[in-house]
LUMVOLUM-27484 format. One record per residue: x, y, z of N, C-alpha, C, O in turn. Coordinates in pm, whole numbers, plus 50000, padded with zeros to 5 digits. Layout:
BEGIN
XYZXYZXYZXYZ...
//
This chain:
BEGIN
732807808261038731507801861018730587805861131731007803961246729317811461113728477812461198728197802561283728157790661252727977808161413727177792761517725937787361480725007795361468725677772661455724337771361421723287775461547722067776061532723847777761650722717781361754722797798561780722637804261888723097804661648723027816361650721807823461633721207818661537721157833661689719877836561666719197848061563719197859961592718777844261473718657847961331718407866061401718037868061517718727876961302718837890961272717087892261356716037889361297717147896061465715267900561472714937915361399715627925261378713827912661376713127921061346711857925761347711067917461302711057942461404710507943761482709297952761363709387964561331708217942561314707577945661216706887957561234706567961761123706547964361317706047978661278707367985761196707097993061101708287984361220709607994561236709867992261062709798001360980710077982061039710857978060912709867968660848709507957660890709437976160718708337968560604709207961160539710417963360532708617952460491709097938360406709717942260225710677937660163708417955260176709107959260070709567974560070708787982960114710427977060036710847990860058709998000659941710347998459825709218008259955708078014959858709098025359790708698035059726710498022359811711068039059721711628028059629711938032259518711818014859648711958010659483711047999359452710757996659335710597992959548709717983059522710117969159548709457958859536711577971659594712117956159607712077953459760711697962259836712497940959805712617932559922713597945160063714717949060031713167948560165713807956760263714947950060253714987937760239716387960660261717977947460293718207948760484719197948760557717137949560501716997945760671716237928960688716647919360752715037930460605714937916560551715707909460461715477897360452716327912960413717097903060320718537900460446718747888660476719047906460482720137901760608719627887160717720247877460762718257891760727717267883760829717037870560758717357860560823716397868160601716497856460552718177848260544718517836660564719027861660504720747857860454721347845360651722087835760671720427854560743721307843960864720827835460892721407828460974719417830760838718707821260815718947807460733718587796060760719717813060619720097802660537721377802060590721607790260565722427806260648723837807760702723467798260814723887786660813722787802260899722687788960996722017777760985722067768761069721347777560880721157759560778721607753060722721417740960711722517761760658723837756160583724627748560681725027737060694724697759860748726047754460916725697738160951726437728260945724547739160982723707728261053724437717260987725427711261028723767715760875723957707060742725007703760690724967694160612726487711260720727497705660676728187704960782729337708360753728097702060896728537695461006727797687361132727927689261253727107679361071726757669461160727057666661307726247660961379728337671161351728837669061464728547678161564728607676361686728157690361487727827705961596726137701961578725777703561462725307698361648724247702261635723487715861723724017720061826722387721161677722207730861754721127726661858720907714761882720287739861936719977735962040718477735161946718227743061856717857727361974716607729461911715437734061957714477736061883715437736662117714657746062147714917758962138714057767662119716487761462156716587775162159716357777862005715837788961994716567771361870716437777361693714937774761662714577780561559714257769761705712997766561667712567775461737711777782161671712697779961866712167789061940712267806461857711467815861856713537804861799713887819161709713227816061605712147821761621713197810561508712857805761443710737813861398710137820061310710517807761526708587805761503708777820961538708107828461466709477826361622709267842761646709617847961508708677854261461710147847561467711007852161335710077856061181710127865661104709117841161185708327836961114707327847161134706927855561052706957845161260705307851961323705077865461296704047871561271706797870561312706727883861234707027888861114707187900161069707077878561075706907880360945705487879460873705137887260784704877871360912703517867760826702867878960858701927882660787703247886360972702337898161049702197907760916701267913360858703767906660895704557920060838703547920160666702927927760592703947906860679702997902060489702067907160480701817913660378701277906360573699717911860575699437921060635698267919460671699727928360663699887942360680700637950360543700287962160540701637946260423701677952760324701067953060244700157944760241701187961660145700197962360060700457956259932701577951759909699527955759845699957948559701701437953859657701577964659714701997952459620703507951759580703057955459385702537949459291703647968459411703357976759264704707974959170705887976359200704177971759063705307973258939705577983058898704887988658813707027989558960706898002958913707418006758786707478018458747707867995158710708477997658608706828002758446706628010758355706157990958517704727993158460704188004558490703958011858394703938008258586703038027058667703508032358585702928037158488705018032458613705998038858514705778044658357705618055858308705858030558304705078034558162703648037758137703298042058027702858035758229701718041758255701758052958232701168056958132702478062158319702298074458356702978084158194702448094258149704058078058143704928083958048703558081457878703358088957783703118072057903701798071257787700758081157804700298087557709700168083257990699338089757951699648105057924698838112357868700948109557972701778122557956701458123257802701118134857778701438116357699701968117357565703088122357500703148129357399704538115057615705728118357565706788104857538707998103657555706008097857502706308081457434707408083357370708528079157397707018091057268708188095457180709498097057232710548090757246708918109557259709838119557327710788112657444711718118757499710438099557474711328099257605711828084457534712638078957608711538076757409712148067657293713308074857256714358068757276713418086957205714308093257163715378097057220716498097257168714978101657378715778106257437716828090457545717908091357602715858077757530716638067257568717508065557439718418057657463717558070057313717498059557231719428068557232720468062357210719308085357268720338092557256721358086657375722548083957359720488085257515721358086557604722198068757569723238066357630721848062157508722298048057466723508051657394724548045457415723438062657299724678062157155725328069957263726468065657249725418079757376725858090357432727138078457498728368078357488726208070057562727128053857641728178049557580729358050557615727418041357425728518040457341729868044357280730878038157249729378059757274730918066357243731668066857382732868064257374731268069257487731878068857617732798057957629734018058457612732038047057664732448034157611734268031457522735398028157558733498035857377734398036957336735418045257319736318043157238735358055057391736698064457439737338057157472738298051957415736578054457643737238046057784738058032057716738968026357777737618028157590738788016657579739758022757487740868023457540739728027857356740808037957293742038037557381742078041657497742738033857333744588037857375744438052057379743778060257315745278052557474745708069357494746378074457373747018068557287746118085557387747058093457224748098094757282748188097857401749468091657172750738091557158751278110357152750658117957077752288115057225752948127257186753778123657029754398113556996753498137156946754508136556881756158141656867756438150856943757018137856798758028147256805758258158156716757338158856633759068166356702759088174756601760708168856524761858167056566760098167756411761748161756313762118178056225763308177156195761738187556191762078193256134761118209356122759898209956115761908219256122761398231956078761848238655951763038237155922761258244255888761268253155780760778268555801759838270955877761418278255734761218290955720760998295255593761478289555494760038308655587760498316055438760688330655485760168337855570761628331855398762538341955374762228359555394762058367155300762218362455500763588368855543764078360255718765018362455794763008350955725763168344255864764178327655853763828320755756765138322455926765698311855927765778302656010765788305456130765838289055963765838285156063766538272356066766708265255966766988269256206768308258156218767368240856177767958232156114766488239656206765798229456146766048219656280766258225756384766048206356287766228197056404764928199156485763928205256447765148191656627763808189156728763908201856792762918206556847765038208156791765058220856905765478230656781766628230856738764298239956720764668248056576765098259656675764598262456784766488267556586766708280756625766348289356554767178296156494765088291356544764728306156449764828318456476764668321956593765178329856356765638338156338765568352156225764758347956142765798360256198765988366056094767338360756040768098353156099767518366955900768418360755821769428373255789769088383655734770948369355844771958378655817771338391755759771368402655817770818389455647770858400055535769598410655567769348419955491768958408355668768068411755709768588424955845767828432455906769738424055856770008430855940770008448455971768838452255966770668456755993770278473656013769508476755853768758486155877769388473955734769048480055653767578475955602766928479755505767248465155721765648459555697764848457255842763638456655862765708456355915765418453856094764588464956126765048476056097763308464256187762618481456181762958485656325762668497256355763638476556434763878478956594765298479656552765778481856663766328479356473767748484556476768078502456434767428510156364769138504356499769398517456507769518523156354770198517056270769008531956331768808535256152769458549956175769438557956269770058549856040770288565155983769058575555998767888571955984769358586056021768288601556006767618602755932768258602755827766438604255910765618608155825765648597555701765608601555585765728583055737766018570655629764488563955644764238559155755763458563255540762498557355567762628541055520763638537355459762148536755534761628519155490760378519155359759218523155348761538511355260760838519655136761018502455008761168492255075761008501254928761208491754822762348499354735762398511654741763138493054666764018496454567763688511154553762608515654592765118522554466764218530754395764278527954264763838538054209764658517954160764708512454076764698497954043764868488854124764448496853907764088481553887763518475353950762928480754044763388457653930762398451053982762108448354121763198448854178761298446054197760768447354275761658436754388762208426154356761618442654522762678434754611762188437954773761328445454820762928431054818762788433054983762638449055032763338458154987761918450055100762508468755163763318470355243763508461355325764118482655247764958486855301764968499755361764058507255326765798503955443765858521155501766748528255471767888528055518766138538255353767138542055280766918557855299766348561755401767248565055223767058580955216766058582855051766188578054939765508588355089764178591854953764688597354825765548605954813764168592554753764608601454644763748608754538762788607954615763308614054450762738618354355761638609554352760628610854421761898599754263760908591454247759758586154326758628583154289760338585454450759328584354536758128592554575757088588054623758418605954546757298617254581756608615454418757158614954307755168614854460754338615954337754068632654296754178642954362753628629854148753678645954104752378649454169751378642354157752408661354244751178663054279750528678254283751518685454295749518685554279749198698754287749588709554341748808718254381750958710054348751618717554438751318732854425751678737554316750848740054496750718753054447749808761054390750018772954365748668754554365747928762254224746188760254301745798751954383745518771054238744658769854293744168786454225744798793254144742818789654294742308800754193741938814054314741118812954405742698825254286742898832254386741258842454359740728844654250740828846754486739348848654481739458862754506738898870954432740368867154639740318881854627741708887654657742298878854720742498898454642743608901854683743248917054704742578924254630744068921154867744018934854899745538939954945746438931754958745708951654964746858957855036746448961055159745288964455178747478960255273747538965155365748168976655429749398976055435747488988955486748758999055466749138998355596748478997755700750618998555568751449000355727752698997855686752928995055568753908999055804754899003255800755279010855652756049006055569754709021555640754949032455579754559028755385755009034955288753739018455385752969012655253751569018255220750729021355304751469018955128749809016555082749649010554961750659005454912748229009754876748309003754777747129003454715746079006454773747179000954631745588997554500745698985354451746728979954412744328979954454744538966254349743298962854263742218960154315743548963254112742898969254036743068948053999744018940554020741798945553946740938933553881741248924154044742278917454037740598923054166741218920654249740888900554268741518892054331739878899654199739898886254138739428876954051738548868554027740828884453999741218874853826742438877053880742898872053983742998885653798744178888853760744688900153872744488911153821745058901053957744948913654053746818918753959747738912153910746548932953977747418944454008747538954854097746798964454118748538951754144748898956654282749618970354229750258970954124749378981254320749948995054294750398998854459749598999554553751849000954468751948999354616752449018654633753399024154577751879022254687752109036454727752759043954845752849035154930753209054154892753569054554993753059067355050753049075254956752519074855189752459090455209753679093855246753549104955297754889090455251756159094155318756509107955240755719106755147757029117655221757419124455115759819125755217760489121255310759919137055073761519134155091762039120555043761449111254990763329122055078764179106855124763609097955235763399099755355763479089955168763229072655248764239068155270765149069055188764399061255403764849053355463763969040055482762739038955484764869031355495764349012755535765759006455643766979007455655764388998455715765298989255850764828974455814764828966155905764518971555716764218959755638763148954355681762908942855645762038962755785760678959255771759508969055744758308966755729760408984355743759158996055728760499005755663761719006755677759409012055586760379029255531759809039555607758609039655636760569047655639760459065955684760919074955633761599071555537760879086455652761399097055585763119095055649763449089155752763699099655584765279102955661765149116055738764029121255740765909120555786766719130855903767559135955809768319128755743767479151455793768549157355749770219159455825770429169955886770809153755821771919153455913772279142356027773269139856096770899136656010770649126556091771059109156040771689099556083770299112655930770509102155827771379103555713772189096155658770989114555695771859118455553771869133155582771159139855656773479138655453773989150655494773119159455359772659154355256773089169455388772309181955271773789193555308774179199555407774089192455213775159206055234774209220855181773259220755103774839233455253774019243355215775189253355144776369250355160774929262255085775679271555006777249275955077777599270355181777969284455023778929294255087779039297755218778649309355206779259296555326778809307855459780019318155478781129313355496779899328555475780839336455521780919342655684779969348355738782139340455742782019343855916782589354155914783499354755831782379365355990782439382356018782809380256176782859391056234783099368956260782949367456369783219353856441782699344156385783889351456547784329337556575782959327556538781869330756586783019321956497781819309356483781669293156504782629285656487780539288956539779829274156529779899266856392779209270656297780989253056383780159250556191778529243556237778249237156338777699247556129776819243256124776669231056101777689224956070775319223056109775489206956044774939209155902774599198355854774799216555842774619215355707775779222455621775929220755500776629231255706778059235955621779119225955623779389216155693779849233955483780469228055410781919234855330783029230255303781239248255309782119259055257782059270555371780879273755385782999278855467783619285155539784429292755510785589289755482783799308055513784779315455439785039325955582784119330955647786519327955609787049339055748787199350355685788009352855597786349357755734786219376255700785869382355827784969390055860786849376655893786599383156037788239391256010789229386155959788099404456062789099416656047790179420856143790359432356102790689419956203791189426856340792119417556408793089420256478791699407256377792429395156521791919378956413791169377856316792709369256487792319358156477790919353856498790339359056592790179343656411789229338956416789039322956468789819313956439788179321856528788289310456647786999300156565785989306356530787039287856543785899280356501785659270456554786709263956558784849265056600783909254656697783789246456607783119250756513784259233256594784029227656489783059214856547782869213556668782449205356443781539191956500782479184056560783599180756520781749180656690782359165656708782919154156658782369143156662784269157056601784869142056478783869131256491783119129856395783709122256605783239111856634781769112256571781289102456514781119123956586779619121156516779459121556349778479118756280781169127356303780739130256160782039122456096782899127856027782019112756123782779102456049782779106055878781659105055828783999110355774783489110255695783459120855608783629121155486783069134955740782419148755697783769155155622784899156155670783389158455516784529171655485783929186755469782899191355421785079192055531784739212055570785689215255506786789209855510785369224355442786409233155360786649251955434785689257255489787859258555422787939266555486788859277155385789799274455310788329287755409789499300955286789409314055368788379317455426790449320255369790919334055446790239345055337790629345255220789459351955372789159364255313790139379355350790239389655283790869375255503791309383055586792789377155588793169366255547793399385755638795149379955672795279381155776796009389855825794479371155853794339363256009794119350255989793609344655892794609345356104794979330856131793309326756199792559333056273793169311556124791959307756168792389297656245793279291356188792049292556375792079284756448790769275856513789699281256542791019262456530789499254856626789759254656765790829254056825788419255356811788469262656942789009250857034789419253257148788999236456971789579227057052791259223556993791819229156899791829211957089793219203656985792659194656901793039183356934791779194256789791429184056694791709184056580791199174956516792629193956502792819193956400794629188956344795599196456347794619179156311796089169956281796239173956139795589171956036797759182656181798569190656054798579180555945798439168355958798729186455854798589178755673800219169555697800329159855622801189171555776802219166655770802049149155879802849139855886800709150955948800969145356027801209148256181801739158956208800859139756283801639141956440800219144156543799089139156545800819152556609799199153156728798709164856648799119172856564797669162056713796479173956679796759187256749797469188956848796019196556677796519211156717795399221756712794279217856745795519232256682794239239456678794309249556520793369256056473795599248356468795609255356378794909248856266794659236856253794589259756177793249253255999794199264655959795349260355963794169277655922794449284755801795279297355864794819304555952796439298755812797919309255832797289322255791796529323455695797819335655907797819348155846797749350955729798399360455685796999344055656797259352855458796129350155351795869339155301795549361455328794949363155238794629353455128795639351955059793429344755075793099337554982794059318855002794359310554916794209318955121794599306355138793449298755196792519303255263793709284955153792759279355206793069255655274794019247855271792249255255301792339242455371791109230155360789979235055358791129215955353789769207755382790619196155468791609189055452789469199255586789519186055701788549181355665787579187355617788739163955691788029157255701788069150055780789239147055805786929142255876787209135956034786919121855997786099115955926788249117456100788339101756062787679095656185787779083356197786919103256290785979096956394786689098256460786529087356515787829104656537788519108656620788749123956620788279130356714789349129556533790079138656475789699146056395788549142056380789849156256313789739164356155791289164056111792229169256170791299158456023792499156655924792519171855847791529178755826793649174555818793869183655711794559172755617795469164655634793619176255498794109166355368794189174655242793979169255133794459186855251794859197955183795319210555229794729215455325796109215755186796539231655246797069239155128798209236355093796309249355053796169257254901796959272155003796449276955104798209276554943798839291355020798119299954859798119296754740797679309554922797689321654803798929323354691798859322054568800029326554773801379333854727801839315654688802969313854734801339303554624802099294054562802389298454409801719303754319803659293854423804909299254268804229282554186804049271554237804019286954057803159275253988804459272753897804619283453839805239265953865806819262053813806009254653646805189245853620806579261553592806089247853454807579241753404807619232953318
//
């Protein structure tokens, strides 16, 4: 409880006005100053037994007062600002406009309002899940969903698949889940394969071609020609002429030898008419004439011999140098097996013909 000989809140009227001009109401420096005023009258008054000093409260008191009446008259008329107020909003000419906008910020309250009392929203639980098909699911508060068994490598598009197996629908009958299968017929549509209208056609000449092409677009005919002359040869991308001996053999007539001799690469028939002595013959390299057959006949009754050991007797064994015996009208054919010259005949003049 306050002392009743307490000395009321002073206050020092230049400093602190009586109404506060930013709202229009009573200063709460004055209102504290009246509040210890009535606090120590009250005091007084409900205890008889404390009295105060009465020079010292009367003395606060008339000071208290004095500055106050100062303070009174020195303020100024005391403005309604709620009135200025609407003053000012009439002569604006936004009456309306600011009806409307109280009339919003009022319903804006209301729903607020009624949020702020609204019960809080309840969580729900989950009682049950459902799937459709090809997906499953365990159902309950905690669902285990899934694909469905049947759904597995032959519909799964992230499982390991067969080669060249696309993801396709049935290839027959009614219509069903897809799968990864291997293609078949049916699946490729009939389509323009091939056809179309040819505008010009020419020949090109090379590797040993030429050509004509007569209606060249409609109907072209091709005439394919060649400048090669002789025998042609092909290496299965161009033709040439062949090589006589090279490619292929040309045998030439009879030769008759008067003198040891070379066979030629175009002989074939070898006739010894050399006189005096043995006749000596140089024959081809077996190895280059795989194949070759030489024929040989004595005009003379001297022994014909090859100038190397390559000639393997008609009986067989190593090779030797003898072809045709001291005697008149006998004769012989080697043929070389790529090593060697075989004798694969031996005709004597003097043979007894037995019937």
């Amino acid at each position: 409880m306050p002392s009743p000989n307490a000395t009321p809140t002073p206050i020092t009227p230049p400093r602190v006005p009586l109404v506060n001009p930013a709202n229009g109401l009573i200063d709460r420096a004055w209102y504290m100053f009246f509040l210890s005023l009535l606090n120590a009258a009250q005091a007084v008054d409900s205890n008889p037994d404390v009295g105060p000093n009465p020079v010292s409260l009367i003395a606060s008191y008339d000071l208290a007062l004095q500055a106050l009446a100062q303070e009174v008259g020195t303020q100024p008329t005391p403005v309604d600002l709620s009135t200025e107020l609407q003053k000012q909003i009439e002569a604006a000419g936004i009456a309306d406009q600011c009806s409307t906008l109280i009339s919003q910020v009022a319903e804006l309250q209301k729903q607020i309002d009624a949020l702020n009392s609204a019960p809080a929203p309840s969580q729900g639980t989950i009682t049950a899940v459902t799937a459709t098909s090809p997906v499953v699911s365990s159902g309950g508060t905690a669902p285990d969903i899934s694909l469905a068994s049947g759904y597995g490598d032959t519909q799964n598009p992230y499982a390991v698949k067969t080669a060249n197996y696309v993801l396709a629908g049935p290839t027959t009958g009614a219509a069903a889940l897809p799968t990864f299968r291997a293609l078949v017929a049916a699946d490729i549509p009939a389509l323009p394969y091939g056809t179309g209208t040819v505008t010009s056609v020419s020949v090109v000449s090379a590797n040993g071609f030429a050509g004509t092409v007569a209606t060249a677009t409609t109907t072209p005919a091709i005439t394919l020609t060649t400048s090669i002359t002789g025998v042609l040869k092909g290496n299965g991308t161009a033709i040439s002429a062949a090589v006589v001996n090279t490619d292929y053999f040309a045998p030439s007539a009879p030769v008759t030898k008067t003198a040891d001799f070379t066979v030629a690469a175009t002989d074939v028939w070898l006739i010894n008419n050399k006189s005096g002595s043995t006749c000596t013959a140089t024959l081809p390299t077996a190895s280059s004439w795989s194949g070759r057959v030489l024929r040989f006949q004595n005009y003379q009754a001297q022994t014909l011999v090859s100038a190397s050991s390559n000639v393997v007797p008609l009986a067989g064994g190593a090779a030797g140098t003898s072809i045709l015996l001291a005697s008149t009208g006998d004769s012989a054919t080697l043929v070389s097996d790529g090593s060697n010259w075989l004798m694969t005949q031996y005709v004597p003049n003097n043979i007894l013909l037995l019937e």
